[in-house]
N, C-alpha and C positions, 0 to 999 in steps of 0.2 A: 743379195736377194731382197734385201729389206730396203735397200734404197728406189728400185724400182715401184715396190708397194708402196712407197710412201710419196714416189711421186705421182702413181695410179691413184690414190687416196686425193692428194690436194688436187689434181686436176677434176675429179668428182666432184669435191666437194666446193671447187671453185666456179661452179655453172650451178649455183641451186635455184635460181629463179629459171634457167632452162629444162630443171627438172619436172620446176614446179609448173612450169607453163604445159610439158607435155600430157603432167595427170589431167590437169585443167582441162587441153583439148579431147582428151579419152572421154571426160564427165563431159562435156561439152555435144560427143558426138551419143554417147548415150542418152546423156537427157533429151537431144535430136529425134533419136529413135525412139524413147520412149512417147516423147512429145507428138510425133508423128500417128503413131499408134492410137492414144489417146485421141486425136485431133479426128482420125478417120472414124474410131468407134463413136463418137458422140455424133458424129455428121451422120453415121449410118441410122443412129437413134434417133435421130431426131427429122431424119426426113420418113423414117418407121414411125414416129409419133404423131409429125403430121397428117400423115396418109391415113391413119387410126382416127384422127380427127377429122378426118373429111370425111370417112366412109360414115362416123356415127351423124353429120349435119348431113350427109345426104340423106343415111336413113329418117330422118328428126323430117326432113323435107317431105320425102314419100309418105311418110305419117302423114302427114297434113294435109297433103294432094289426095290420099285415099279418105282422109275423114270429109274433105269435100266434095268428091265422086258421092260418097255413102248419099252425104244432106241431099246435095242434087236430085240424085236417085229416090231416096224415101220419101224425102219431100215430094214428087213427084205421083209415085205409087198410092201414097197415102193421097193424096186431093187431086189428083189428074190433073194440076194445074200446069200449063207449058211456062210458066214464069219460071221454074224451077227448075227448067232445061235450057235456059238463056245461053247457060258457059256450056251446052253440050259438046263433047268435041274436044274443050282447050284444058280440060281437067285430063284427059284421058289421053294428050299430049304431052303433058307433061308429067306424069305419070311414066310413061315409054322413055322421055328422052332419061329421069332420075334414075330410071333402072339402068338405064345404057352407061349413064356415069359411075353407075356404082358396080357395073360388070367391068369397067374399067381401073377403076379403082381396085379393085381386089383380085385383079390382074393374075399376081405374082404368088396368091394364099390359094393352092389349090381347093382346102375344103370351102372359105369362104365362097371364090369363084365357081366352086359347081351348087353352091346355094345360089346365089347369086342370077348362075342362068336359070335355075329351076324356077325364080323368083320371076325373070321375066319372060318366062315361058309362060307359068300359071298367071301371070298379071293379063298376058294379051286373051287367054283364053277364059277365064273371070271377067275382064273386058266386055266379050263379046255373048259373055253368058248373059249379064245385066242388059246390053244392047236388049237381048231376046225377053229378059222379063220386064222389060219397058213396054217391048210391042205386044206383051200380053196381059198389058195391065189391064185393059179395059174387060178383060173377059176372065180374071182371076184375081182372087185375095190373098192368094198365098205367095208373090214374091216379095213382098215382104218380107217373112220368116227366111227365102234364099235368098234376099241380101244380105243378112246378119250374114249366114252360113259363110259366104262368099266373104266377106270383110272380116270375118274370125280366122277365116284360114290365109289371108294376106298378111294379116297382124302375125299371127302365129311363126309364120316363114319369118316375119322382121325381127321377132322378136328373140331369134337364135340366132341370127345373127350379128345383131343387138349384143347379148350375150357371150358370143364368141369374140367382137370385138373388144369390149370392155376388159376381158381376160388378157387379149394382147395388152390392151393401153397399159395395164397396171403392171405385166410383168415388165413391157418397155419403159413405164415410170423408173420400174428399181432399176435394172440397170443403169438408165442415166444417173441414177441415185449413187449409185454403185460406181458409176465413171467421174463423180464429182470428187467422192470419199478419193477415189485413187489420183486424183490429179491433186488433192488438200496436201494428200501422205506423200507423193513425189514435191510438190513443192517443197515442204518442209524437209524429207529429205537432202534433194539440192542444197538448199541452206544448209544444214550440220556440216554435208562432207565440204562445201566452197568454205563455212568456217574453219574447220578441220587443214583445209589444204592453204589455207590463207595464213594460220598459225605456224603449221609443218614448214611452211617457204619463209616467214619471218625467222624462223628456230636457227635455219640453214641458213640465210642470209647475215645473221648473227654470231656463227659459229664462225662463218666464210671472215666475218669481218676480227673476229678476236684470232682464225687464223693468220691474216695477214697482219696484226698487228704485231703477233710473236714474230712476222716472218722477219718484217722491218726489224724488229729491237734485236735479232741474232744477227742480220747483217750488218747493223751499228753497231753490237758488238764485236763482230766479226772484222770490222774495218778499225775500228778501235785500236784489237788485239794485232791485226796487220803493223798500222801504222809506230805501236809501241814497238813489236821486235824489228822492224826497220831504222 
């Protein structure tokens, strides 16, 4: 019974670098998978954090197209001057097309996207409010005061929005923050256990070699011992 185990035992321990190569392709296909994982979460964050940057330069844009509608406009009301309506038209163009990007852009974020439409529902009909207190400048001093009105509740709508994105950007900050920390801790992981199994395969490769060195010096004895009783 023991000669079988002990030849079960040298035949193990005479493939230690086929041992060592299997743990290797195990770590090999896990760090695969972990790697994969990692790979997809940061592609998904990161095309999340672009799209979080786009939505906040669109809104930065519509700001700017609405504070030049306002000047246009007040300018306007305030001195009846038609110099002031020069760009009438190309403001309020573009104005339509930024909303339409940005209903695009927030696609995929239900509450954003029902701001969003609300945003360019009330822009077209805001729009067409100021059309009417343009044609009634010359017979009223009061639109004025319902331009603010009108430009306070535009602002206001962006400015939740504004708000809602910024909450995403920073919580999608930490996770990426979060998927860097976990790719630092698997790499350095890798390393221990490839040290680890780099040591364990040298240990066996050294054991393998001091076992075949016994094995030689018992069959040089062995031949020895032959050749004396002969």
């Amino acid at each position: 019974m023991s000669v079988p185990a002990s030849g079960l035992s040298s035949r193990w321990f005479a493939r230690p670098l086929i041992l060592a190569g299997a743990v290797l392709l195990v770590l090999f296909i896990a760090a695969g998978f972990l790697g994969s994982q990692y790979w997809n979460g940061r592609r998904a964050v990161d095309v999340s954090l672009g799209r979080s940057r786009q939505v906040l330069d669109t809104i930065d844009r519509l700001r700017t197209i609405i504070a030049n509608v306002e000047s246009e406009r007040r300018g306007y009301l305030l001195t009846l001057d038609p110099a002031y309506l020069k760009a009438y038209g190309v403001s309020d163009e573009s104005v339509r097309r930024e909303t339409q990007e940005l209903q695009a852009l927030v696609a995929n974020d239900p509450l954003q996207s029902l701001r969003a439409g609300h945003l360019a529902e009330t822009v077209l009909a805001k729009l067409r409010e100021i059309d009417e207190l343009v044609g009634t400048a010359h017979t009223s001093r009061l639109p004025g005061l319902s331009m603010i009105r009108i430009m306070d509740e535009l602002r206001t709508q962006l400015d939740q929005m504004v708000d809602h994105e910024r909450l995403l950007l920073a919580d999608l900050e930490k996770r990426a923050d979060a998927l860097e920390q976990r790719k630092t801790w698997l790499i350095a992981t890798a390393g221990v256990i490839i040290t680890i199994q780099a040591g364990a395969a040298l240990a066996l490769a050294r054991r393998e070699a001091r076992r075949r060195r016994k094995a030689t010096e018992e069959n040089v004895q062995l031949q020895s011992d032959l050749e004396l009783v002969l």
